[in-house]
DSSP file (Angstrom, degrees, kcal/mol; ACC not computed):
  #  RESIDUE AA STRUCTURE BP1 BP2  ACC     N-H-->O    O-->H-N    N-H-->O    O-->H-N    TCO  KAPPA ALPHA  PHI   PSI    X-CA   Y-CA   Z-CA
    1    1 A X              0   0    0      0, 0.0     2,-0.3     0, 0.0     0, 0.0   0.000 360.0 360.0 360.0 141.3   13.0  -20.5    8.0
    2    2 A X        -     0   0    0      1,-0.0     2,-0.3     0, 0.0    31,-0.0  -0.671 360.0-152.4-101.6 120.8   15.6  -23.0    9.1
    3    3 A X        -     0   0    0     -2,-0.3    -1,-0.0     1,-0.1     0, 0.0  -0.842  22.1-100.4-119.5 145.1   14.5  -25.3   11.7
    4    4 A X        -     0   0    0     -2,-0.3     2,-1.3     1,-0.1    -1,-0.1  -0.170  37.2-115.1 -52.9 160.9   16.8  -27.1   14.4
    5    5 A X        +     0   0    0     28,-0.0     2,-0.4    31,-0.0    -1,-0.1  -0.746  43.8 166.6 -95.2  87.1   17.7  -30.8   13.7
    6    6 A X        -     0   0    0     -2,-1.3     2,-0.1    34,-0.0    31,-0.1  -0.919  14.2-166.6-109.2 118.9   16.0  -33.0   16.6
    7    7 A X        -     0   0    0     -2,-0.4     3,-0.1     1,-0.1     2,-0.0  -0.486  20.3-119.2 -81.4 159.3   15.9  -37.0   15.8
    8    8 A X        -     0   0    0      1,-0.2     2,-0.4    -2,-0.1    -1,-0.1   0.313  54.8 -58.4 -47.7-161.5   13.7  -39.4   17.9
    9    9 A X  S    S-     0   0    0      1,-0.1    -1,-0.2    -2,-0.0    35,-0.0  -0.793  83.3 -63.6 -99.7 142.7   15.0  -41.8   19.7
   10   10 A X        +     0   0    0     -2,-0.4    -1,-0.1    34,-0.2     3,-0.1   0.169  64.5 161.1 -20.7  92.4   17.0  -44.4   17.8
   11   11 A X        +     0   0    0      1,-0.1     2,-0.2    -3,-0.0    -1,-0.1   0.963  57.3  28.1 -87.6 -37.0   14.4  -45.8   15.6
   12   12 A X        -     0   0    0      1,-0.0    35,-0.1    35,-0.0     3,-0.1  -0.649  68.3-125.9-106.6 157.9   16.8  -47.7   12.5
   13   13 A X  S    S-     0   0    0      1,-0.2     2,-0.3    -2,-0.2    -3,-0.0   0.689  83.8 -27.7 -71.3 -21.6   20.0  -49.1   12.4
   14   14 A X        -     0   0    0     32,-0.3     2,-0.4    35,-0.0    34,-0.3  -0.875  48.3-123.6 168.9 173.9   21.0  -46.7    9.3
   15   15 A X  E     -a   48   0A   0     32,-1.4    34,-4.8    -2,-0.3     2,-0.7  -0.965  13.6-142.1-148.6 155.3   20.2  -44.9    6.5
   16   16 A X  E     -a   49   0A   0     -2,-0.4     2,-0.2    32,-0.2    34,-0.2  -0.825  22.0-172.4-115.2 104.6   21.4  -45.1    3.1
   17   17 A X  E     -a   50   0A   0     -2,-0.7    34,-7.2    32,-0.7     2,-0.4  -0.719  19.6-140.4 -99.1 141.8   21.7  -41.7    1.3
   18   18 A X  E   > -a   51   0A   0     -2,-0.2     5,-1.7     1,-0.2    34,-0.2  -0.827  21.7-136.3 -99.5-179.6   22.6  -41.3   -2.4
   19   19 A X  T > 5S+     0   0    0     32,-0.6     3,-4.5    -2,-0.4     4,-0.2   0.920  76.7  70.6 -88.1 -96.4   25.1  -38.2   -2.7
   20   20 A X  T 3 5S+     0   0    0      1,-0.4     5,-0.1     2,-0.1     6,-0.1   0.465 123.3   0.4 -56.3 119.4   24.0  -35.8   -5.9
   21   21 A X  T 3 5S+     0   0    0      3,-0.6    -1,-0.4     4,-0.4    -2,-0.1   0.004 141.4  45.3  94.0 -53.6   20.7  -34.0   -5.0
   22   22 A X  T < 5S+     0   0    0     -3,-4.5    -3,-0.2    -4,-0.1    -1,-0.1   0.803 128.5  16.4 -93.2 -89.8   20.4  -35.8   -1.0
   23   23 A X  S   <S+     0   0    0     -5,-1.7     8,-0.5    -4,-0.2     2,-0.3   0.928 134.1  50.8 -31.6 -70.5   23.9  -35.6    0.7
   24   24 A X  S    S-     0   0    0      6,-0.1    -3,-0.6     1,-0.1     6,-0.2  -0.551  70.5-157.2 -66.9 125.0   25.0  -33.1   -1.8
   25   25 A X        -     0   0    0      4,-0.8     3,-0.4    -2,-0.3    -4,-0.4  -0.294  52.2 -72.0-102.5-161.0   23.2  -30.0   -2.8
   26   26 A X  S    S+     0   0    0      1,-0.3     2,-1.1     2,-0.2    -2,-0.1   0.801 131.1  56.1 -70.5 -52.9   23.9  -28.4   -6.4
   27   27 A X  S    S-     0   0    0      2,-0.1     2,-0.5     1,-0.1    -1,-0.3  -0.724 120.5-108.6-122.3  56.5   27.5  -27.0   -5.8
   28   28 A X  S    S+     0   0    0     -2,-1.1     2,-0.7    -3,-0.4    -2,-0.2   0.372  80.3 125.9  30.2  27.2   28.4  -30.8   -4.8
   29   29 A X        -     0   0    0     -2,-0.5     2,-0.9    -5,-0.0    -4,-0.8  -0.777  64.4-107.6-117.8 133.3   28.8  -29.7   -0.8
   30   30 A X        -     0   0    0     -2,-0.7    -6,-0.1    -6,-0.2    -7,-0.1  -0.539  30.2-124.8 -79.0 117.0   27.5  -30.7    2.3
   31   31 A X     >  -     0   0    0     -2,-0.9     4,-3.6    -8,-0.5    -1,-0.1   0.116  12.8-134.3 -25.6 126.0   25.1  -28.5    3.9
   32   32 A X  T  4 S+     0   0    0      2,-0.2    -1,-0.1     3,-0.1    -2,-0.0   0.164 117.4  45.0 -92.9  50.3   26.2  -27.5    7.4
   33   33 A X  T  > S+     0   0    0      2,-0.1     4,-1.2     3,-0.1     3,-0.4   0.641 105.4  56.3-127.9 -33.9   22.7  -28.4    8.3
   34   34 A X  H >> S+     0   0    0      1,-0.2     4,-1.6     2,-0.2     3,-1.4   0.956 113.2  50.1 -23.7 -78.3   23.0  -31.6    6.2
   35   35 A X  H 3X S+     0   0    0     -4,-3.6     4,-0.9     1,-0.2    -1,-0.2   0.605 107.6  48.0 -32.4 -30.4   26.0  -32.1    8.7
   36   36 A X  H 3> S+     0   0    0     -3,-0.4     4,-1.6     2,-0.2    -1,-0.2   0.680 108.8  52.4 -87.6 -16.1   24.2  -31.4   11.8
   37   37 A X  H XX S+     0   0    0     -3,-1.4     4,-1.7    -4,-1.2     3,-0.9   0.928 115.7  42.7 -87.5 -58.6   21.4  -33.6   11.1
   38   38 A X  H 3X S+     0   0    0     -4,-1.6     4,-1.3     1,-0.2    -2,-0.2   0.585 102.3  63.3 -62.0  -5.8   23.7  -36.2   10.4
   39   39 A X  H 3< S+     0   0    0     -4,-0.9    -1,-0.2     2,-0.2    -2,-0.2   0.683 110.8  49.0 -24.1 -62.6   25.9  -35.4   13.3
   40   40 A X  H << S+     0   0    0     -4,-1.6     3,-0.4    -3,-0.9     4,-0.3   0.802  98.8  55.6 -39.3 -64.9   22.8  -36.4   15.1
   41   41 A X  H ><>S+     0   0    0     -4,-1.7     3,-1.0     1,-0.2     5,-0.5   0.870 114.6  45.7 -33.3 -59.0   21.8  -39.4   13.7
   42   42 A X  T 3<5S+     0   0    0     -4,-1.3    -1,-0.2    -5,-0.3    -2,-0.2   0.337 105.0  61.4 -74.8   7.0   25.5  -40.8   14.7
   43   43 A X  T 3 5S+     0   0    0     -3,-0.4    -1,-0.2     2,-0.1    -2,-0.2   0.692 101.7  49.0 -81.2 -44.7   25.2  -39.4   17.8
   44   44 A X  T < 5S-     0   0    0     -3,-1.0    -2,-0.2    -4,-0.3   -34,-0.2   0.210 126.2-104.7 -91.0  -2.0   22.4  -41.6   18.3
   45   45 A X  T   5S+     0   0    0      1,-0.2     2,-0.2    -5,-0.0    -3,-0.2   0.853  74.3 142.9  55.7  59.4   24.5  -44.5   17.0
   46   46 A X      < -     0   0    0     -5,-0.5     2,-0.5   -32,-0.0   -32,-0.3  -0.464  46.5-126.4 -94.0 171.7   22.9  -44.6   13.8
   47   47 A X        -     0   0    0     -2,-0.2   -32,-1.4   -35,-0.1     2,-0.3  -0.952  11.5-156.9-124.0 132.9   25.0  -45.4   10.4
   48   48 A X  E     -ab  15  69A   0     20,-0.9    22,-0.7    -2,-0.5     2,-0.4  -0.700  14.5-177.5 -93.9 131.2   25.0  -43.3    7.6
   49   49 A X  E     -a   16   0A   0    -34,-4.8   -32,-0.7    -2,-0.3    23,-0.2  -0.895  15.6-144.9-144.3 121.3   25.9  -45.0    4.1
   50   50 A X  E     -ab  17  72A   0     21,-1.2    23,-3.0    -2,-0.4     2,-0.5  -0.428   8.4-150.1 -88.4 160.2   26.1  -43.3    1.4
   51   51 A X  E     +ab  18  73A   0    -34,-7.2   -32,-0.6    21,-0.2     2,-0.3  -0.901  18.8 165.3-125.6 130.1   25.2  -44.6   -1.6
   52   52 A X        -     0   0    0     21,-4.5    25,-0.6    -2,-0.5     7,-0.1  -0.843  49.3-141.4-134.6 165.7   26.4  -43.9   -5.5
   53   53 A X  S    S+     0   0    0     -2,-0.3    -1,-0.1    22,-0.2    22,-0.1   0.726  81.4 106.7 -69.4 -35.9   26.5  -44.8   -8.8
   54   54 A X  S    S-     0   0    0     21,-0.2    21,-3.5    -3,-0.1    -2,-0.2   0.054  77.6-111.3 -42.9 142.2   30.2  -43.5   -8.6
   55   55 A X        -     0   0    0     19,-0.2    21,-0.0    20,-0.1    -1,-0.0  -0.309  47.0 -95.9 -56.8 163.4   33.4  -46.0   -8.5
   56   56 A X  S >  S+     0   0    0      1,-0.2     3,-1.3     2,-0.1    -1,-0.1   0.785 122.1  57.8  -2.6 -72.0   35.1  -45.9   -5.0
   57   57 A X  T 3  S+     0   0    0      1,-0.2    -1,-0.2     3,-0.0     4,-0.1   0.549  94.8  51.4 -79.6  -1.1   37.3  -43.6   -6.3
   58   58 A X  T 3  S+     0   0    0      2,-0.1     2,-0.5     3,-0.0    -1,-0.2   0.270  77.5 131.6-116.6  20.9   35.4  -40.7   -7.6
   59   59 A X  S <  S-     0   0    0     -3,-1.3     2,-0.4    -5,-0.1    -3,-0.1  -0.759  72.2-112.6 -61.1 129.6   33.7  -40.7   -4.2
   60   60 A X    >>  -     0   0    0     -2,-0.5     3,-1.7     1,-0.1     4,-1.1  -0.503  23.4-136.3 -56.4 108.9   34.0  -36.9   -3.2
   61   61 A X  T 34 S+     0   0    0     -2,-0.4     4,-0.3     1,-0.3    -1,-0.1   0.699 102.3  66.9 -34.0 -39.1   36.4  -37.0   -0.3
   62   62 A X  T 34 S+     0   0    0      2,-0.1    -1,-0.3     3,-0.1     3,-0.1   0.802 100.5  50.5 -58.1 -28.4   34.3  -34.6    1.6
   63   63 A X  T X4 S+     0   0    0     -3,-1.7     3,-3.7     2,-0.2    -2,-0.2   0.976 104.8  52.7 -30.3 -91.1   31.8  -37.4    1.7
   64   64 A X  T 3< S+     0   0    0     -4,-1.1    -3,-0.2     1,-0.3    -2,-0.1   0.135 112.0  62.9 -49.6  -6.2   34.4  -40.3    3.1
   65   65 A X  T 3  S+     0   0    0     -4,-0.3    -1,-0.3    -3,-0.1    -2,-0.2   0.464  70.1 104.5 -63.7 -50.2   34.9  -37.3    5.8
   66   66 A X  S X  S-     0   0    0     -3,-3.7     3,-1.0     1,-0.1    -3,-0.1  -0.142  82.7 -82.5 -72.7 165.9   32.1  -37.0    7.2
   67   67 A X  T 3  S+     0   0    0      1,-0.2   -19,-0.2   -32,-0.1    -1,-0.1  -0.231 110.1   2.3 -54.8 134.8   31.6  -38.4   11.1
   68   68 A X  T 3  S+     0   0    0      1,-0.2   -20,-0.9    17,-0.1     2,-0.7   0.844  84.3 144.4  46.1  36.6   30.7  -41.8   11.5
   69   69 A X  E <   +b   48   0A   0     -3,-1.0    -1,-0.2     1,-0.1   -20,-0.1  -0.916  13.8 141.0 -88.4  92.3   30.9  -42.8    7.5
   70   70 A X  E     +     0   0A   0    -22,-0.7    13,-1.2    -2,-0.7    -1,-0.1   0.870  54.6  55.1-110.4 -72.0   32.3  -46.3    7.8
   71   71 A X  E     - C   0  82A   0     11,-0.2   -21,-1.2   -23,-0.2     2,-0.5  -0.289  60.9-166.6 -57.0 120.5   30.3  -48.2    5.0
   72   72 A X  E     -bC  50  81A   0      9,-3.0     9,-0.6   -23,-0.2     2,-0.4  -0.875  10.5-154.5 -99.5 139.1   30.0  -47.2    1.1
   73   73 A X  E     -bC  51  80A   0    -23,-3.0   -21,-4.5    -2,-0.5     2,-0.2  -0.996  32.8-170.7-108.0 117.1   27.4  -48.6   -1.5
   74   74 A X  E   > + C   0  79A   0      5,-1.2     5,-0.8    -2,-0.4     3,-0.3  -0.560  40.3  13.8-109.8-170.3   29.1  -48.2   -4.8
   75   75 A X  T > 5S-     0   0    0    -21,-3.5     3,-2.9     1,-0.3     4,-0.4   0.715 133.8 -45.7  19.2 105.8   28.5  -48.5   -8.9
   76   76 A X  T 3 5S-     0   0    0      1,-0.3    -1,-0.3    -3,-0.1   -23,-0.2   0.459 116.1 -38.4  11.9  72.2   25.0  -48.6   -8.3
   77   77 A X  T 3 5S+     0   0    0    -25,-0.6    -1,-0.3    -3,-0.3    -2,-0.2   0.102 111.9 110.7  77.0 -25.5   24.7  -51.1   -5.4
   78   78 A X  T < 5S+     0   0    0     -3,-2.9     2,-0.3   -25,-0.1    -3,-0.1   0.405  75.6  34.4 -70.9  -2.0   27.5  -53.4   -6.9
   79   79 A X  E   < -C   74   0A   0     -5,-0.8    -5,-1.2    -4,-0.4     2,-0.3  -0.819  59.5-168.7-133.7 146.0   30.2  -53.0   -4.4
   80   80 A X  E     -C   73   0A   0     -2,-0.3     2,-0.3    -7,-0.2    -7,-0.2  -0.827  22.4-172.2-112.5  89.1   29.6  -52.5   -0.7
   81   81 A X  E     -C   72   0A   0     -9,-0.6    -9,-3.0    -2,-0.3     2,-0.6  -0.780  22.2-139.6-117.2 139.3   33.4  -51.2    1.3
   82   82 A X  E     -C   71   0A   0     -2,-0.3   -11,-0.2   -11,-0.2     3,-0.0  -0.831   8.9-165.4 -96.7 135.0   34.2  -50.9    4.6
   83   83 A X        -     0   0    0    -13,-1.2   -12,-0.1    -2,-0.6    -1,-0.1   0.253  36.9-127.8-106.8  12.0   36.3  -47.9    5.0
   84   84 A X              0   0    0      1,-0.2    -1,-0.1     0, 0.0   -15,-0.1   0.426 360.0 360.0  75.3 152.0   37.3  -48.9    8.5
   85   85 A X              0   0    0     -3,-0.0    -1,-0.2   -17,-0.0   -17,-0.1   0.589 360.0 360.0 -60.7 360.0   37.0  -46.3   11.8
């Protein structure tokens, strides 16, 4: 059973997801409950940063999409980019 998505009160400054298997379920897509929670989070003026092993460019665009996604971690930590507001 599917439960609503209620955060605390701001506890961190962000959270650092990696994509395949967290962000991303099996079929490489974000969940719209995966969305809503993170909806929240940024609601709450949290920042979500995903994180991959992936170049820049083979970030999934749906990813680089989502609300309040400013900040990447790429190639496995080695890169950090601000993708601007």
């Amino acid at each position: 059973m599917k439960k609503r998505v209620d955060l605390p009160e701001k506890k961190y400054e962000g959270y650092i997801f990696d994509l395949d298997g967290t962000l991303l379920n099996r079929e490489g897509h974000v969940t719209p409950r995966t969305r809503a929670a993170l909806q929240a989070a940024v609601d709450k003026g949290v920042y979500i940063v995903p994180a991959t092993g992936r170049p820049l460019a083979s970030l999934p665009p749906e990813v680089a999409q989502l609300p309040g996604i400013r900040y990447v971690i790429t190639c496995n930590g080695a890169a950090v980019w601000d993708l601007g507001s």
